[in-house]
N, C-alpha and C positions, 0 to 999 in steps of 0.2 A: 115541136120542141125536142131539142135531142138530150139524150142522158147521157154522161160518162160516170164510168165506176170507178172508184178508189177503193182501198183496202178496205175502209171502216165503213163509207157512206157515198151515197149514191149523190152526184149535186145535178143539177139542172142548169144546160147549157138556152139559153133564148136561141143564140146564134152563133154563127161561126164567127169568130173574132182573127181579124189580121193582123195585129197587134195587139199588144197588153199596154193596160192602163199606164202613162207619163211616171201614175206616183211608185205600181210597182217595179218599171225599167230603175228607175232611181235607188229603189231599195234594195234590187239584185245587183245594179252596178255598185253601191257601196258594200253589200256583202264581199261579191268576189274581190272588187279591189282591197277588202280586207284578209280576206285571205292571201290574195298577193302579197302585199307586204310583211303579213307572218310569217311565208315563207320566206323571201328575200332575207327577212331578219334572222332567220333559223340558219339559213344560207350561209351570212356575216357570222353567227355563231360559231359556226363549222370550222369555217377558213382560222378565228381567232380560236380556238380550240384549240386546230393545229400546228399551229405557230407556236402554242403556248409547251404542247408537248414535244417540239421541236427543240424549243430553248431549255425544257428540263433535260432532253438529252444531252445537248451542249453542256450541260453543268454537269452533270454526271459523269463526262465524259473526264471532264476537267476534275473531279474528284479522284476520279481513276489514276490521274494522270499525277495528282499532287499524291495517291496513296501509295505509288512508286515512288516518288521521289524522296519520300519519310522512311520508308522502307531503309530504300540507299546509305540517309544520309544518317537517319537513328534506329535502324531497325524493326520499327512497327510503325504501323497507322494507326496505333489506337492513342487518341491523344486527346487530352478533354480540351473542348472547344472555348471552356469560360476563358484557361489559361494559361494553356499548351502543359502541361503535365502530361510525362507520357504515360499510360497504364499499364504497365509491365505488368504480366503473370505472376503471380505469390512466387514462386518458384526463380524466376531473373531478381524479383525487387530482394530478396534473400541471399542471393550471390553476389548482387550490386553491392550491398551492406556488409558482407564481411569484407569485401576488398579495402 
């Protein structure tokens, strides 16, 4: 009878085996295939992640692009979003008002 050692305990081999038991191939093959597809999933995650920070750049871009344009055409981009009010500095809304 042969012995092999592992960390904690000793087990007892009867015989040399050429394969492993039908039920534990089944439970190793649904492990790894589980991990396979965690990863493939994590995978999809990545790509859609990317994409995702791809199209905030796209927007940002386009922010930039409209905070020139306000610039141009009213002299700041600071503008409240409920209702296009523009927020002048105390100092413009004071000069606006005595003209």
């Amino acid at each position: 009878m042969a012995k092999t050692k592992t960390k904690e305990k000793e087990v007892k081999v009867n015989k040399r085996a050429v394969k492993i038991h039908e039920k534990h191939l089944k439970e190793l093959q649904g492990i790894v295939n589980t991990i396979n597809a965690i990863q493939f999933n994590v995978g999809k995650m990545e790509i859609q992640k990317l994409t995702a920070l791809d199209e905030i750049q796209k927007y940002q871009r386009k922010v930039a692009e409209m905070q020139e344009l306000l610039v141009r055409e009213y002299g700041s981009y600071d503008v409240s979003l409920e209702d296009g009010t523009i927020n002048w500095p105390e100092t413009k809304k004071s000069k606006e008002n005595e003209k």
